[in-house]
N, C-alpha and C positions, 0 to 999 in steps of 0.2 A: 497554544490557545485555540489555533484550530482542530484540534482532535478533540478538544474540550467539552465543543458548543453543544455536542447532545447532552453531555451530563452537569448543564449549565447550573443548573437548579438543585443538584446533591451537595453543591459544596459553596460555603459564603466566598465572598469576593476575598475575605484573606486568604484561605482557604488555595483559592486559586493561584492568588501571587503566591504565595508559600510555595505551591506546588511547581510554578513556573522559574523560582529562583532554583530551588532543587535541583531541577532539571536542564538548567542553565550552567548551574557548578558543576554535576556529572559531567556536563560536555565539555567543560574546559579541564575538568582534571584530568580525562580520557584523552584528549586530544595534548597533556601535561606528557602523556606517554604513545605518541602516535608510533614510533617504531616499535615499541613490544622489548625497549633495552634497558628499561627501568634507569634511566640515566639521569634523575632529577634528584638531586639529593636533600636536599633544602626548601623551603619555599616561605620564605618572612614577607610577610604584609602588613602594610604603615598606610592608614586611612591619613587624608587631609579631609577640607570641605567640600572638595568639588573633585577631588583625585582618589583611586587606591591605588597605590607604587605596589609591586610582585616583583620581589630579587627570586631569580631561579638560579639556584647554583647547580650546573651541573656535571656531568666527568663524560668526556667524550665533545662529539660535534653534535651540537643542539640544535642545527640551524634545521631539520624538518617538526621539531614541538617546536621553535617559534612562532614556524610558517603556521600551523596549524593554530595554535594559539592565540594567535594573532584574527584567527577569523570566526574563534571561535569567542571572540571579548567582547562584540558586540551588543551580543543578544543577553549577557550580565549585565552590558551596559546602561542597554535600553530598561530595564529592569530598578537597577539601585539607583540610574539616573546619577550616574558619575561613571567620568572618565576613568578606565583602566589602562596603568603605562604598565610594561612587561621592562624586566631589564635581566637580560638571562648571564650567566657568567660560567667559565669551566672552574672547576673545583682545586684550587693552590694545593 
């Protein structure tokens, strides 16, 4: 939003949220792969009213894309204005 402000005026206010979700899911699918192991295999999303659930199934130790994940949920948050729970799993 703030790198936005000089070209306020190019684009309508959808425009802008549009461009802000975008840019909010590249960060959380990027941060889906923070070590560079491609170890996420799955990823099913179940909307409620006030919640979106994210099973991440993955193969290996997933605990640095959680961490990351985890900080990178906010800022989707603030955005679709619903809570996002992460529930990661290793792959059976």
């Amino acid at each position: 939003k703030q790198y936005g402000e000089p070209y306020k005026h190019w684009f309508s206010k959808v425009e802008q949220r549009n461009m802000m979700l975008l840019g909010a899911i590249i960060k959380l699918a990027y941060s889906l792969n923070a070590t560079g192991r491609d170890i996420v295999k799955t990823l099913k999303l179940a909307e409620d009213e006030d919640c979106v659930k994210c099973k991440v199934i993955c193969e290996g130790n997933y605990s640095p894309e959680e961490y990351q994940a985890e900080k990178q949920k906010k800022n989707l948050e603030k955005i679709l204005k619903k809570n996002i729970v992460f529930h990661f799993q290793k792959e059976s």
